[in-house]
C-alpha positions, 0 to 999 in steps of 0.5 A, spaced: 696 154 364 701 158 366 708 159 370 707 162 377 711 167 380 709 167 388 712 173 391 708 172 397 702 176 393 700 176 387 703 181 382 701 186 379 699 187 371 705 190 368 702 194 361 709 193 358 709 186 358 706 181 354 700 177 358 702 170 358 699 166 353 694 159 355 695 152 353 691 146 354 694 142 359 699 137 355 695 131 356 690 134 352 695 133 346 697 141 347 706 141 348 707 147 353 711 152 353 711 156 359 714 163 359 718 166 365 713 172 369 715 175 375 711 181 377 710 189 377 713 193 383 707 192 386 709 185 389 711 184 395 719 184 397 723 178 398 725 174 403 733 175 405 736 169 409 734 168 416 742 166 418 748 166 414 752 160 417 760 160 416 765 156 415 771 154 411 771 151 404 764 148 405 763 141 404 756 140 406 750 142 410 745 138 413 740 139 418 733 140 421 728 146 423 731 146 430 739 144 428 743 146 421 750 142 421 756 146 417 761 140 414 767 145 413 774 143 411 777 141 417 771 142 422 764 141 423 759 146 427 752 145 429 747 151 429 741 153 432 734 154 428 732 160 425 736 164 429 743 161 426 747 161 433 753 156 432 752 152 439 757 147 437 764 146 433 768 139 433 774 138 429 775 133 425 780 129 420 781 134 413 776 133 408 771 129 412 764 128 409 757 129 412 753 122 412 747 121 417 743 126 421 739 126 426 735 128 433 742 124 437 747 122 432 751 126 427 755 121 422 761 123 418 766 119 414 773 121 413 777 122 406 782 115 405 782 111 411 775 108 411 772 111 418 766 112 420 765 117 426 758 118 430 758 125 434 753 127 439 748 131 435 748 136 441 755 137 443 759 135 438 763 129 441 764 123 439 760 117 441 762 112 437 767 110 432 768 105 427 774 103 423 774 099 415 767 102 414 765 107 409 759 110 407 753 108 401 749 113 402 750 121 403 746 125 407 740 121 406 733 119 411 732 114 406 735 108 410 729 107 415 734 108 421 741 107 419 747 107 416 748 103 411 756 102 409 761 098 406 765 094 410 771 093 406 776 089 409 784 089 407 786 084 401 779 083 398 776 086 393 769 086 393 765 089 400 760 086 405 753 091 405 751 093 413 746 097 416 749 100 422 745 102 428 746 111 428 747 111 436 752 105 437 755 104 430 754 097 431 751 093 425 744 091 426 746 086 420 751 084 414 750 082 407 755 078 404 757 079 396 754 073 393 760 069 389 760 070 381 754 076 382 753 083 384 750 087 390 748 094 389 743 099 393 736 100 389 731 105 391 724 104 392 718 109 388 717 111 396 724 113 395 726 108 400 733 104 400 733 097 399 740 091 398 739 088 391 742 081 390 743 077 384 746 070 385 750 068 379 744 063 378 740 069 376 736 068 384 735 076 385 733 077 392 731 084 396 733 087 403 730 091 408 736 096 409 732 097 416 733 090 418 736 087 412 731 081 411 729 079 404 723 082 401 722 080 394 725 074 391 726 073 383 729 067 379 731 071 371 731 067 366 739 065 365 741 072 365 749 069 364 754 073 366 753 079 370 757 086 372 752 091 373 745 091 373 740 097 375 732 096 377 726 101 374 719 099 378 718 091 374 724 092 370 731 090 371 737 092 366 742 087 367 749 089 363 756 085 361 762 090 359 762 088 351 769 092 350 772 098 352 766 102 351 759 098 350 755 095 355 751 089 352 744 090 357 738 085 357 731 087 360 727 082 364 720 082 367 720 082 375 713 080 375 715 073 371 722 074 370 723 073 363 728 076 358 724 081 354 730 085 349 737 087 348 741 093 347 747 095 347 751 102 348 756 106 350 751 108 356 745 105 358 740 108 364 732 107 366 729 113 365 724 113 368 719 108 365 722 108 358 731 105 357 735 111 355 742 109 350 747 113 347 754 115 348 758 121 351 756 126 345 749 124 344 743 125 342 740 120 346 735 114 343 728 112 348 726 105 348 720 102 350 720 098 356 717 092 354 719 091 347 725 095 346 723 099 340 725 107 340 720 112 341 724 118 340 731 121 342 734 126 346 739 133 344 745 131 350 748 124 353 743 120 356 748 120 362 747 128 364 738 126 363 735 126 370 727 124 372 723 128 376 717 125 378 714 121 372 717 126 368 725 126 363 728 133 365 733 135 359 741 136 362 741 143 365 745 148 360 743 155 358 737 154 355 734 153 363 729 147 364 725 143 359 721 137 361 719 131 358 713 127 357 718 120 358 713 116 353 712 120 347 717 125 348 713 131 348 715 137 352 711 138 357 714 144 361 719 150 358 722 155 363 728 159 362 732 163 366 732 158 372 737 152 373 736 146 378 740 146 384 737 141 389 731 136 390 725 137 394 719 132 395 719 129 387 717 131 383 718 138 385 725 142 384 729 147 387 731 152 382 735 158 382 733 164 377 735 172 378 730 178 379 730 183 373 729 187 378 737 186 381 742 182 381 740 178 386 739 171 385 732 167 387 731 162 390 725 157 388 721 152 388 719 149 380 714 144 380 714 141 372 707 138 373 704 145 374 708 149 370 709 153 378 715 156 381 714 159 387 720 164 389 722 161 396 727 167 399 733 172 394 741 171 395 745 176 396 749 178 388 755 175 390 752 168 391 752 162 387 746 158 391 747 150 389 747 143 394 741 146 396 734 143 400 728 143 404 727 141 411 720 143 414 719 150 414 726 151 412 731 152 405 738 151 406 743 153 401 751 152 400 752 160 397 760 161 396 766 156 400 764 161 406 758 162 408 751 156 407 745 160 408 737 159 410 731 161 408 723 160 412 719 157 407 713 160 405 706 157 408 
């Protein structure tokens, strides 16, 4: 298995460089270094952005094949797709924030003052406005419909959660946070959100973020006290602040609702299927999921490690991309030059590398399961590609504080 570089043909054999050397595939007990092979002249040129969209220190971009939206400083702009034409620009408050959008509504949130404001997708003016709301979820198609919020009301401490309907900004429902316990958003392994609720009893109920009825309900056996807790598929991490700096955190089965190990760390997060712990320094320890013995460990902070799928990807640096077989710790996947700038359908990264053959940076798909990248479109020198994604047949990218560039996705 090699790493792949499409430039819309095969690449030519160059003499001058190495043929890459195959492995077996790493569930045959192979570790996989995938080197970095772009081709000969011969290959075909590289697509340049289909329209550059303007702004004025970029916030954000948003959209779909037929409509971009470009959150600037002080204003939003909505562009036309593929040809870039700006059809629209409202002002709004300074440091104002993308949040929702959609076929008919632009949702936008404003910096300070909890504000929610829902803009007409097709003309830019504002429909709906709703004051003491501020988001829970950025720029995310995950909520099934609607916008889910934060209500926070002056004087109190905690927040009720609410999905707010895109076209009228009215809520469609209201949880409150339950009394000595803790509410927070989970998202599901389709990538769907839900409002995960544990009572101080230990009663764990799951909502539906599109109606906000309870999907699931567990019974913990006697968590205790708790301020935080994080969900991976069947396992729930609940943690109690020890000191200062560590986190004391037990692990249930959601299946029975019993408690399996205890861990404590200055940092505990899911990794994938495996518990990640360590400090600001690292290295990071892996723990099984069920028992809570240590598997193997991690160079970097637990806090910097990302999963991609049912794969571990070590904290992007110098070293470019390495990615992990959560369980055993055996590197699945090596490629280097290219740096994760966005997240496509998981397990997929968008990455952006730079062609030897100019000072361009590439824009890229890596998926680490195959060990493919596949060249997606060329920035021009002066970029630096980040917050980048795909929608439909169309990769969308922040390039400087002035310009979003948008690239046609190759079939």
């Amino acid at each position: 298995m090699t790493t792949v570089i499409d430039l819309d043909e095969r690449p030519a054999e160059d003499p001058e460089q190495p043929r890459p050397v195959r492995h077996r595939r790493w569930w045959a007990a192979a570790i996989l270094l995938v080197p970095l092979l772009i081709g000969g002249s011969s290959a075909a040129p590289l697509r340049d952005p289909v329209a550059i969209l303007p702004g004025d220190r970029i916030s954000g971009i948003a959209g779909d094949t037929s409509t971009m939206y470009v959150m600037s400083a002080a204003t939003v702009a909505a562009y036309r797709m593929p040809d870039g034409a700006r059809t629209w620009s409202t002002p709004v408050p300074e440091g104002t924030h993308l949040v929702h959008t959609d076929a008919t509504r632009v949702v936008v949130a404003t910096q300070g003052e909890p504000v929610l404001i829902g803009l007409d997708a097709g003309t830019g003016a504002e429909v709906w406005r709703q004051t003491g709301y501020m988001p829970a979820v950025y720029g995310c198609t995950c909520a099934d419909g609607v916008v889910v919020a934060q209500h926070v009301a002056p004087g109190v401490a905690t927040a009720d959660i609410a999905g707010l309907d895109p076209g009228t900004g009215a809520a469609r429902w209201t949880l409150a946070p339950p009394p000595g316990g803790v509410q927070r958003l989970v998202f599901t392994g389709d990538l769907r959100v839900q409002v995960a609720v544990l009572d101080a009893d230990g009663t764990l109920r799951l909502h539906r973020a599109d109606t906000g009825a309870v999907v699931r309900t567990v019974k913990l056996d006697n968590p205790g006290p708790v301020n935080e807790f994080a969900m991976s598929g069947d396992r729930l991490l609940a943690y109690r602040v020890g000191d200062a700096t560590v986190l004391d955190g037990t692990v249930f089965d959601l299946a029975t609702g019993k408690r399996l190990f205890e861990r404590k760390a200055p940092y505990l997060v899911w990794c994938g299927p495996m518990l990640c712990a360590g400090d600001q320094e690292g290295p990071t320890q892996v723990f099984d999921r069920d028992t809570g013995g240590q598997r193997w460990q991690l160079a970097g902070s637990p806090a910097g490690i990302r999963l991609t799928g049912q794969y571990l990807m070590e904290p992007p640096g110098t070293v470019g991309i390495r990615i992990y077989e959560p369980a055993t710790g055996r590197l699945v996947t090596q490629l280097d030059g290219w740096t994760p700038v966005g997240a496509l359908d998981e397990p997929s990264l968008l990455v952006v590398g730079h062609d030897p053959r100019s000072t361009a940076p590439l824009l890229g798909v890596f998926d680490p399961a195959t060990g493919r990248a596949t060249v997606l479109g060329r920035a021009d020198a002066k970029a630096d590609p980040q917050e980048c994604f795909i929608a439909g047949a169309l990769l969308a990218c922040r390039l400087d504080a002035s310009r979003a560039g948008v690239w046609e996705v190759p079939a």
